[in-house]
C-alpha positions as CSV (number, residue, x, y, z in Angstrom):
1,X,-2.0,-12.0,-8.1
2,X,-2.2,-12.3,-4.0
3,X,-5.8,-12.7,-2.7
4,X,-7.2,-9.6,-0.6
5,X,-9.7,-9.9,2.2
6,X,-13.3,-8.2,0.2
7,X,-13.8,-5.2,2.3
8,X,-17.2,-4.7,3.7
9,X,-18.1,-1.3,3.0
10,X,-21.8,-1.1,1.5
11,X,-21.6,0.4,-1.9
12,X,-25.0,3.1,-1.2
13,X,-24.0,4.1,1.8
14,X,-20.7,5.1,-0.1
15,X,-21.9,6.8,-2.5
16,X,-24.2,9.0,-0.2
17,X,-20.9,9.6,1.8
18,X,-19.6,11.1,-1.4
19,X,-22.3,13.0,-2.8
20,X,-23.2,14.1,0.9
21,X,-21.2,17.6,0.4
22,X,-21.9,18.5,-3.4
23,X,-23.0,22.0,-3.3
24,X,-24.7,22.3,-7.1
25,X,-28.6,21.1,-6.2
26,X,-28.7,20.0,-9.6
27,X,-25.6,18.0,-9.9
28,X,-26.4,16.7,-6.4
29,X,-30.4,15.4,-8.0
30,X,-29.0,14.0,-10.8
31,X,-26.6,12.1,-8.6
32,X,-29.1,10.9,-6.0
33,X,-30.8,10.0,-9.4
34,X,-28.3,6.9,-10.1
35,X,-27.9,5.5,-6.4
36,X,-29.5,1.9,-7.3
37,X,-27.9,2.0,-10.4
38,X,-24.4,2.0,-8.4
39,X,-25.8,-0.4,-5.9
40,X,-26.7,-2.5,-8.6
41,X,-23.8,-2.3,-10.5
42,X,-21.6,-3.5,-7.6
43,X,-23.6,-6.1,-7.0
44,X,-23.3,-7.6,-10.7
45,X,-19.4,-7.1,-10.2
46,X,-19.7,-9.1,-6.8
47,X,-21.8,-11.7,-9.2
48,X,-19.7,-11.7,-12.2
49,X,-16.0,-11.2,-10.7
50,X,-17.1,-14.7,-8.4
51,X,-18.1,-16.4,-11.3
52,X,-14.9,-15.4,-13.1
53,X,-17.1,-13.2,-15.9
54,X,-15.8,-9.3,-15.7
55,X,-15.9,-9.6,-19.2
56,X,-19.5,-9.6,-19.3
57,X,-20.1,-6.5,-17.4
58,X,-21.1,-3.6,-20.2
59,X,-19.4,-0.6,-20.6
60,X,-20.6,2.9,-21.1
61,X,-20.1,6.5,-21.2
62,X,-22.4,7.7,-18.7
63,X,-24.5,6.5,-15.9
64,X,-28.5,6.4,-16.9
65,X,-27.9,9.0,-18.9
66,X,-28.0,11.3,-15.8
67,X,-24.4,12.0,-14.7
68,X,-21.2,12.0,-17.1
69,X,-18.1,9.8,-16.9
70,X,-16.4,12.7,-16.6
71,X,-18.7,13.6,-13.5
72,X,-17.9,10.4,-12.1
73,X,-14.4,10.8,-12.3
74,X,-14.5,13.9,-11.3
75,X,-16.6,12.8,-8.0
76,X,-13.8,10.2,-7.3
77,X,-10.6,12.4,-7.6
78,X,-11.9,15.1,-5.4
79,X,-15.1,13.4,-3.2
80,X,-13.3,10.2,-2.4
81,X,-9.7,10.2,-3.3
82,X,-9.1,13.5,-2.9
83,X,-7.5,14.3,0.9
84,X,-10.6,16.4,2.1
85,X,-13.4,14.6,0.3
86,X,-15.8,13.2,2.7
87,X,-15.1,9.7,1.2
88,X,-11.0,10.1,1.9
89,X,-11.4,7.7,5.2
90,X,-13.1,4.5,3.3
91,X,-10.2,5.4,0.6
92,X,-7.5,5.1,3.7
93,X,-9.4,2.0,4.8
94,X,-9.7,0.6,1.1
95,X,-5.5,0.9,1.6
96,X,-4.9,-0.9,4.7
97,X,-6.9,-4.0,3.4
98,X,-3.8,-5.3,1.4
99,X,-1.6,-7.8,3.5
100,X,1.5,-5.7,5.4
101,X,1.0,-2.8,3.1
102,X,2.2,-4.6,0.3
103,X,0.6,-3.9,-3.4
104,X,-1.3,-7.3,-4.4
105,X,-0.4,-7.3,-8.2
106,X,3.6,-7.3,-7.4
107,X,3.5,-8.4,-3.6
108,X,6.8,-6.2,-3.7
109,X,6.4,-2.4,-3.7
110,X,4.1,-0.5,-0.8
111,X,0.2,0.2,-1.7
112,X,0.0,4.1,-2.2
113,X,-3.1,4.5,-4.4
114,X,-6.0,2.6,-5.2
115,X,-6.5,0.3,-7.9
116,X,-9.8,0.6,-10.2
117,X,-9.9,-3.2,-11.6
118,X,-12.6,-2.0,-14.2
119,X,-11.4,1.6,-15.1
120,X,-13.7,4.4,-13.8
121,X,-13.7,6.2,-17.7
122,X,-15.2,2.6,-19.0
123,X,-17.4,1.7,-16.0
124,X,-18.0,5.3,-14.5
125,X,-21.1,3.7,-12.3
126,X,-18.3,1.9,-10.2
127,X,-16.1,5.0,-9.9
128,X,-16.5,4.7,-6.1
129,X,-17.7,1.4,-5.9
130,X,-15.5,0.0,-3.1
131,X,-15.4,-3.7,-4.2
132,X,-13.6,-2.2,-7.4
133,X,-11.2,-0.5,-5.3
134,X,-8.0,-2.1,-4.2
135,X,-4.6,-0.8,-3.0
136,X,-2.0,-1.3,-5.0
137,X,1.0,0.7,-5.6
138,X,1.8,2.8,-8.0
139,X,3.5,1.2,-11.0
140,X,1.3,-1.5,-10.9
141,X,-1.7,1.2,-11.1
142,X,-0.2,2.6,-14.2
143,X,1.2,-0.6,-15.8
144,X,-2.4,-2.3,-15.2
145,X,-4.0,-2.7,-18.5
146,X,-7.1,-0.2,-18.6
147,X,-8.8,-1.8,-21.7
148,X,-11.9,-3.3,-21.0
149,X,-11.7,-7.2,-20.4
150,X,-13.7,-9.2,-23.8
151,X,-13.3,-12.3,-22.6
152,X,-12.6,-14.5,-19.9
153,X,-9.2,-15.2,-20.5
154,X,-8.4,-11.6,-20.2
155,X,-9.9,-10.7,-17.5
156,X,-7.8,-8.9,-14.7
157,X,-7.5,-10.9,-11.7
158,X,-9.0,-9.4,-9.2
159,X,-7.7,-9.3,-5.5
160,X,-10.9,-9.7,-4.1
161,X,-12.8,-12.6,-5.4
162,X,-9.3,-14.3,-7.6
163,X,-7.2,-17.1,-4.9
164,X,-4.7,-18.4,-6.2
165,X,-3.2,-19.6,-3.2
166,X,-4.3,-23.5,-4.1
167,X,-1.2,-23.8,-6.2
168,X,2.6,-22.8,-5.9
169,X,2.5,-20.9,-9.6
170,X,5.5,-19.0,-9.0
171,X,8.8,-20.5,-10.5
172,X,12.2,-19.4,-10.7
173,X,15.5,-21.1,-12.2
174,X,19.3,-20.2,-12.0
175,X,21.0,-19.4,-14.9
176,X,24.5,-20.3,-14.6
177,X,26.6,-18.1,-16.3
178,X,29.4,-15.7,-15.3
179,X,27.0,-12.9,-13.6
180,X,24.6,-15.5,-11.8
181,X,20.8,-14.6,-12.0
182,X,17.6,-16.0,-11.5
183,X,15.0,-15.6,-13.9
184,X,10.6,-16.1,-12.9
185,X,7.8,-17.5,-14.6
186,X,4.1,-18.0,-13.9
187,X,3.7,-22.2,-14.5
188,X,0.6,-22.7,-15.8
189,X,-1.6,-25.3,-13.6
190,X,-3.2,-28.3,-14.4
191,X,-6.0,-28.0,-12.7
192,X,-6.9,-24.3,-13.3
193,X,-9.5,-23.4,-16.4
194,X,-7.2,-22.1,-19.2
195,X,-9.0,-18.8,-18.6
196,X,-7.6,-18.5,-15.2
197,X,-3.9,-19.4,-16.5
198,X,-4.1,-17.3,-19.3
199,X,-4.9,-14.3,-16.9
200,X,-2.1,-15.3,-14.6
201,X,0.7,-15.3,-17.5
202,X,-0.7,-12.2,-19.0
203,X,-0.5,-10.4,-16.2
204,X,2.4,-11.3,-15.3
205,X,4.0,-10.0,-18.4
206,X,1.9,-6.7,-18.3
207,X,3.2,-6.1,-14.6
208,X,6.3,-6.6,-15.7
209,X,6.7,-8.6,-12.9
210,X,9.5,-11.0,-14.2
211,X,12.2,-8.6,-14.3
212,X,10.8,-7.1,-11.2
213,X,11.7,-10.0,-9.3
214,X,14.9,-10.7,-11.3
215,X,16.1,-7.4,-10.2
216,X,15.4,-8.3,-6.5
217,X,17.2,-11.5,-6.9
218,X,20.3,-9.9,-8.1
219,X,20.1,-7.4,-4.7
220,X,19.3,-10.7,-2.4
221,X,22.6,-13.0,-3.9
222,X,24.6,-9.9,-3.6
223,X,23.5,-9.7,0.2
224,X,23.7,-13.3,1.3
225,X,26.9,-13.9,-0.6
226,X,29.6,-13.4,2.1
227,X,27.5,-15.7,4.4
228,X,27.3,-18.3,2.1
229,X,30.9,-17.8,1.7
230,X,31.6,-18.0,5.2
231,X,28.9,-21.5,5.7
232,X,31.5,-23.0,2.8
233,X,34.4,-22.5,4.6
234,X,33.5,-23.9,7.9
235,X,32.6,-26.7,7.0
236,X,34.5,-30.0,5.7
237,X,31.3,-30.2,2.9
238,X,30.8,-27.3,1.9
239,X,28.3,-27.3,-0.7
240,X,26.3,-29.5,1.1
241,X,25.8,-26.9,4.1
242,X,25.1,-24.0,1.7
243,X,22.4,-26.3,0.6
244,X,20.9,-26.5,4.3
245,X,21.5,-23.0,4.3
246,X,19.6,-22.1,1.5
247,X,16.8,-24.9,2.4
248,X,16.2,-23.1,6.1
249,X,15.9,-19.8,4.1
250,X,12.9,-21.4,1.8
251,X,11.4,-23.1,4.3
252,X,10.6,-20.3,6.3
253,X,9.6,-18.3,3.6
254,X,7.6,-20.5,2.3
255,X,5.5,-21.0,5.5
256,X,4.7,-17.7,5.5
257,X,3.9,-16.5,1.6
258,X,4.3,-19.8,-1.0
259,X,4.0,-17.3,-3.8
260,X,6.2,-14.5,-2.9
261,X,9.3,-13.8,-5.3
262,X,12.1,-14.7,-2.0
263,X,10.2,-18.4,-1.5
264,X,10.7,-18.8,-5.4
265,X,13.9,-17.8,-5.4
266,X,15.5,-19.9,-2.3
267,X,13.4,-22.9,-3.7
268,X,15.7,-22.3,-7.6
269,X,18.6,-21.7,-5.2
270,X,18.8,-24.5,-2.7
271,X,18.2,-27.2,-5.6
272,X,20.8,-26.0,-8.0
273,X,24.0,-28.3,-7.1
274,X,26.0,-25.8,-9.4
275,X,24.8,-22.7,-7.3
276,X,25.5,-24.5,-3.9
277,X,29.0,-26.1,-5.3
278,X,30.1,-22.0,-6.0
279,X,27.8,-20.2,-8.1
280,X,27.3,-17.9,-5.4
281,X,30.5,-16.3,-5.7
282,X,29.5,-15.3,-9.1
283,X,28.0,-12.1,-9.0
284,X,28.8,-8.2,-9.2
């Protein structure tokens, strides 16, 4: 959803990193065996992620026919992931890449684990293939779809090659009722492909990231409310000066992250007349 900087790790020198301490001379020959195979494979995902066609990347159930997916997963949970694994500091790096540690599918929760945009059982030659690596955190991980993309409307988006950053997509609107809220939506943009909107709504919904943000918008009112109270009060128009109140707050946050969930929701909030007129008292 929020654009990562591509680290520059190179994907053989990686894997030797990885394989470096396997102790079976077998399983250690058979994995030397498929090095260009994950070099090549990471650069068709550089290839086909740029040209917005994951979907075309095969899967498979093993790599040449030489090593398992279940020996790639394996080397990824304990040769990379795992906290000893000679591969843990480009995992530790992989993390830091995301913008003030936050995960860039929700741009809400910290990054704690690493993302596989293709899933490692459906595309075990990228298992440790750093450009299909990103930090995320950990709902998102799970909540991610792991199905293989089959077209490219479904396609993840992926951190790395995926800015959306030309557009302000993000939307919220008040609902006024007794309890205010605000509820999100990913608008669809003219001048996207309908692939690349269809990916944005759908994962959106996947993420869950509508109610997310929904949530955080309920804490956020609850917060600001005895200020905007008090901005009321003091002066002779009040609505109008919770309105500059509210428009400072998006402002700012908008100069710094268009898309995050606060700029969405101080944009709703400073343009509703019936939030600004009181509907900020509403609340529990």
């Amino acid at each position: 959803m929020w654009s990562v900087e591509k680290p520059n790790f190179d994907p053989g020198d990686t894997f030797d990193t990885c394989i470096s301490k396997v102790k079976n001379k077998a399983l250690k020959a058979r994995f030397a065996g498929i090095r260009q195979t994950v070099v090549d494979g990471s650069a068709e995902l550089n290839d086909r992620a740029t040209a917005e066609e994951l979907h075309l990347i095969a899967q498979a159930d093993n790599v040449d026919g030489q090593v398992s997916k279940d020996e790639m997963v394996a080397l990824y949970d304990s040769r990379f992931a795992g906290k000893t694994g000679p591969g843990r500091s480009i995992y530790s790096a992989l993390q830091l890449l995301p913008r003030d540690g936050r995960c860039p599918y929700c741009d809400h929760r910290d990054v704690s684990t690493l993302d596989h945009v293709l899933p490692k059982t459906l595309f075990p030659a990228l298992a440790v293939t750093p450009n299909n690596l990103v930090g995320s955190c950990k709902d998102c991980n799970k909540a991610k779809l792991t199905a293989a993309p089959t077209s490219a409307s479904d396609s993840v988006l992926h951190p790395y090659y995926d800015d959306l950053s030309s557009a302000i997509w993000l939307r919220a609107r008040v609902v006024e009722q007794q309890v205010c809220a605000v509820l999100f939506r990913a608008e669809r943009q003219q001048q996207w492909s309908d692939a690349l909107n269809d990916r944005l709504s759908d994962q959106f919904k996947a993420l869950g990231l509508g109610r997310l943000y929904t949530q955080q918008a309920a804490r956020e009112m609850s917060g600001i409310r005895r200020n905007l109270i008090r901005v009321h009060e003091a002066s002779a128009n009040g609505a109008a000066a919770v309105k500059r109140e509210l428009r400072h707050q998006w402002e700012s946050r908008s100069d710094d992250m268009p898309n995050s969930w606060q700029t969405a929701l101080y944009d709703a909030l400073h343009n509703s007349d019936w939030f600004c007129e009181g509907g900020f008292r509403l609340g529990k």
